[in-house]
N, C-alpha and C positions, 0 to 999 in steps of 0.2 A: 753864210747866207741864212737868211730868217726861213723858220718852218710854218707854214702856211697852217690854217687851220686843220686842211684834212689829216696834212702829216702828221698833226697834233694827237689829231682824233685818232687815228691809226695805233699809235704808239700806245692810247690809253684801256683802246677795246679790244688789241689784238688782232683786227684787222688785215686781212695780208693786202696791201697795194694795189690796186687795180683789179680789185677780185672783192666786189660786193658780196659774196656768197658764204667767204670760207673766214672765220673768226676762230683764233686761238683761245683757251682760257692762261693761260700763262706765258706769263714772258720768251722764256727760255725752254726751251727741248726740255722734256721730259726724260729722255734718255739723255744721259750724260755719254760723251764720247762718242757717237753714234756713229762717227766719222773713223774710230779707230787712231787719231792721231796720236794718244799720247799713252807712253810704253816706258812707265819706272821702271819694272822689275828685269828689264832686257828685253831682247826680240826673238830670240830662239830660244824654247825648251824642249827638256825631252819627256814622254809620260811614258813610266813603265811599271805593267800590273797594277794592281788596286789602287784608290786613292790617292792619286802621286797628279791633282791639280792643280792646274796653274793659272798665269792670268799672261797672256802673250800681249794685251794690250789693258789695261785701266778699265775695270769695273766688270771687266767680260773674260767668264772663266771656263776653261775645258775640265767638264769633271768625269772621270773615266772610274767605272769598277770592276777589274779585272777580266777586260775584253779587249787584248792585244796591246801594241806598243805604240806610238805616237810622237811626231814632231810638231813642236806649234809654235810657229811664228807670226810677228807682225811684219805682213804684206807689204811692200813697194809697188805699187799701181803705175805701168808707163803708157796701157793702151785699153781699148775695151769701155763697151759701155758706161761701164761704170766710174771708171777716169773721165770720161766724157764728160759725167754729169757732174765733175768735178773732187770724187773722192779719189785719193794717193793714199791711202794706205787700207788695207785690212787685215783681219786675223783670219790665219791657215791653219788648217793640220794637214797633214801625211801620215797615213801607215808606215808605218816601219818595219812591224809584225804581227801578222794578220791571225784571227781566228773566225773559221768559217760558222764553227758549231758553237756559239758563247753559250756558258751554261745558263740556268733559267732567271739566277742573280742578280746577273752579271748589267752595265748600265755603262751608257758614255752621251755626255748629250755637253752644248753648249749653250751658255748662259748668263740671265742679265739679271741682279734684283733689285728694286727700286724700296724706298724708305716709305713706310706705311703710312707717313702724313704727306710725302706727293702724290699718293692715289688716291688722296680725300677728294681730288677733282671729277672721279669718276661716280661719285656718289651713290658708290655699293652697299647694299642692304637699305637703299630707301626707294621710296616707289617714285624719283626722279632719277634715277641710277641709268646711265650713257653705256652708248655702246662704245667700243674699240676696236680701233686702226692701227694694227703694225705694219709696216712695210719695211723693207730689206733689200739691198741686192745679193746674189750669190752666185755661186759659179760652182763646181764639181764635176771632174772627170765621167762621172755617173751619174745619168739620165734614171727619173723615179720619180717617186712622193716622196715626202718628208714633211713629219710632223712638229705645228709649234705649240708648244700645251704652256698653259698660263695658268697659274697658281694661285688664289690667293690664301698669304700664309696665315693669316691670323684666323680663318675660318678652316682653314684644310678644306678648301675647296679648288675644281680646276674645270676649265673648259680649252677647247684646240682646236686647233683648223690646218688645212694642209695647202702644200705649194706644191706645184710640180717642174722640177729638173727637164727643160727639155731640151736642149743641146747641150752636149759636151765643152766642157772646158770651154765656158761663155756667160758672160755676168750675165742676168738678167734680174731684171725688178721685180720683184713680187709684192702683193697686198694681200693679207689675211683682215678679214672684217670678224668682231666676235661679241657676239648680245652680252649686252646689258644682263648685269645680277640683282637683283629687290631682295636677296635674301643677304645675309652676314655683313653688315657692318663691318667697315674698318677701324686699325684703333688709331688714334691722331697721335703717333709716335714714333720714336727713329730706327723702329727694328723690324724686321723684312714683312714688304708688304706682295705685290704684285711678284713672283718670280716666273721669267721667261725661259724658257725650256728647249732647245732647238735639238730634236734628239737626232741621234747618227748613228745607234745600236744599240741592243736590248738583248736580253733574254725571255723566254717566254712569262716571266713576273711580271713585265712592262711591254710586253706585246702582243697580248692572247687576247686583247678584250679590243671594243671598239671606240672610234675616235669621237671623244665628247664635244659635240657642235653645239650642242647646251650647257650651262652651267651643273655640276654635280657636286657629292660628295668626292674626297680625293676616291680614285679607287685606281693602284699601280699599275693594273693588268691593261687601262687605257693610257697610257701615258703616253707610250712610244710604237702602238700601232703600226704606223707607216712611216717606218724607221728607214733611213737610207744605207743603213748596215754597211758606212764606210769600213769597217773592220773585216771585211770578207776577202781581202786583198791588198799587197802591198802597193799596187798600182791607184790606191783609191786616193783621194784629195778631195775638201772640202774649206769654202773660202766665206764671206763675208763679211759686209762693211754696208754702210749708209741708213742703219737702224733708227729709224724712228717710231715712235708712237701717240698716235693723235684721240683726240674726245671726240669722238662721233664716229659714222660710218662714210667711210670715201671709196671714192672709183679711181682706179688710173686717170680717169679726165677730171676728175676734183678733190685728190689729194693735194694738199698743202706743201710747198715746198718745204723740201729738206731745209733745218736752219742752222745752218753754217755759225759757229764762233770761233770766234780770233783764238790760237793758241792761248795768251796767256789766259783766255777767259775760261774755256775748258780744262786749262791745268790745275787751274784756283778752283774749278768745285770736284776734281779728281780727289785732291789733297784731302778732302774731307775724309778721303776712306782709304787712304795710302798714300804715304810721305818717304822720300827716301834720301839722306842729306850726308855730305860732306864737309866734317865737324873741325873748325880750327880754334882758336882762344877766342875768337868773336865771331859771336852767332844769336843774334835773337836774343839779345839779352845776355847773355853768357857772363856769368859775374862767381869771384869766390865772397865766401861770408865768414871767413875767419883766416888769420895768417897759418895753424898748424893744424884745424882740424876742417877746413873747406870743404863746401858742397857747390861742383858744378850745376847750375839752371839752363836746362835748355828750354828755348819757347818754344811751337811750332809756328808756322807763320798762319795758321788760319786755326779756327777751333775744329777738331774731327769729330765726325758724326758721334762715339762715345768713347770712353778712356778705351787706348789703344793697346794691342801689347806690344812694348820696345824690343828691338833687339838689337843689342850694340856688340854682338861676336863678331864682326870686321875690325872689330876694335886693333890697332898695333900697338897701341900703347897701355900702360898696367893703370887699373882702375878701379876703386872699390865697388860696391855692390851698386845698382840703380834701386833709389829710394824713391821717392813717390812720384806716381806717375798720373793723371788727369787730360781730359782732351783737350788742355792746355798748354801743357810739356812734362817735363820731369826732371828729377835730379842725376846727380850721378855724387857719391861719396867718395872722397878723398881715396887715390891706390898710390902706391909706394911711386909711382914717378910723376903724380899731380893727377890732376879732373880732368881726365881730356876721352871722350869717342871720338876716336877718328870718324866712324862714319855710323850713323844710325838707321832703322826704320821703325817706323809705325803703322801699325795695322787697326784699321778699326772695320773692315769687311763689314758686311752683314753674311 
């Protein structure tokens, strides 16, 4: 069936349907995976003590600093709000083992970072510079505040805003609205710009000061204020899913709908920043270049945000060293029983 003019017009100004009001400036979600559907690295892990982060689903990481034990999975959604509104999956954690008193160091927060030339849309550090809309559902056995502090990395600047948990173990929607910055420029490139912050426990480094509802200087002691301190007990859980973030400022009655993409469309811009493959004689080009001294090529199937680091230690079969590697693919040198990674990955995180 032919598209009519208005659907034309929609398509080209970002217009949502039936809603003169509410104009996107970009095609696609700003936040990639918002939805939580898609989960290389597996669905269950476990964090224990310092630095031992993970990513339970694609682009969204739990980073913990020596503030108790954790399980993080990605969710199966069967009822709830939030199913409702049509998400099936989110990322969990669980206490495992709990510390009441974290020392003043200590950090655990959940998190998203965007590449610094898709928040050129926000037009920071110029005196047209927009405000921003995050929105989220969440659920937590524990009723509270909790704080979302938003970063920008190439100025070392942040501002935050809070939600509040009001029923037990129950999705609800939440919207944080947060001003516009005219001050620090971003820089038009592929390395961390925006990063989102969803904290869950602190120390007094990152909880002694107050919560920045304006744009500031980084300063840690405001970070995690109104920290939900799921770490105070093994009883505690903490959930999320349906993350977006929009150019302007909205209400419950004038946020834009969530925008839904097809799996394969979310996977293909996943892979930009994490690839994870099962390697056989044909893959992407897969070719030798000499009968006794060959060098396997692997391609990726899309270009990653920048040269990635390989890791082919699932390997089962013997393999010389990997030789050059680019966000196009890499080699693998001739090992005593031919070129072959059984199976690889690639990381190019921010």
């Amino acid at each position: 069936m032919a598209l009519s003019k208005i659907d034309v017009a929609n398509m080209l100004t970002g217009l949502v349907p039936n809603d003169n009001t509410i104009r996107r400036p970009n095609a696609k979600p700003l936040i990639i995976n918002g939805d939580m559907q898609i989960a290389q690295r597996g669905t269950s892990f476990t964090h224990a003590n310092s630095n031992n982060n993970k990513f339970p689903v694609d682009r969204f990481q739990f980073v913990l600093g020596s503030i108790g034990e954790y399980t993080s999975t990605q969710e199966s959604l069967s009822s709830g709000a939030a199913y409702n509104a049509g998400f099936k999956k989110a990322a969990r954690i669980d206490t495992t083992s709990a510390v009441s008193s974290p020392d003043a160091g200590d950090y655990f927060w959940f998190q998203y970072i965007m590449e610094a030339q898709d928040c050129l849309v926000f037009k920071k550090g110029t005196s047209n510079a927009e405000k921003m809309t995050v929105a989220f559902w969440v659920k937590s056995n524990k009723t509270g505040t909790g704080q979302l502090t938003v970063k920008d990395s190439d100025n070392d600047r942040q501002v935050a805003g809070t939600y509040a948990i009001s029923s037990a173990d129950t999705w609800e929607h939440k919207i944080i609205n947060l001003p516009a910055d005219t001050s620090g420029a971003m820089n038009n490139d592929n390395g961390a710009g925006f990063r989102f912050e969803w904290w869950l426990g602190g120390g007094s480094t990152y909880t002694s000061g107050a919560v920045p509802t304006v744009w500031e200087a980084r300063a840690d002691a405001d970070r995690g204020v109104s920290t939900l301190a799921i770490n105070d007990n093994t009883a505690n859980d903490w959930a999320i899913t349906g993350v977006q973030v929009e150019v302007g400022e909205f209400t419950s009655a004038t946020l834009p709908p969530f925008q839904f993409e097809s799996f394969d469309e979310n996977f293909e811009r996943c892979i930009r920043y994490h690839y994870e493959k099962l390697v056989g004689t044909n893959i992407h080009g897969y070719e030798y270049a000499g009968s006794s001294d060959y060098i396997g090529t692997i391609h990726f199937p899309k270009l990653m945000r920048a040269t990635p680091t390989v890791d082919a230690a699932q390997n089962s079969y013997s393999y010389g060293s990997i030789g050059t590697i680019s966000n196009e693919g890499f080699t693998i040198a001739k090992g005593s029983s031919g070129c072959y990674a059984q199976r690889y990955t690639a990381t190019a995180e921010l």
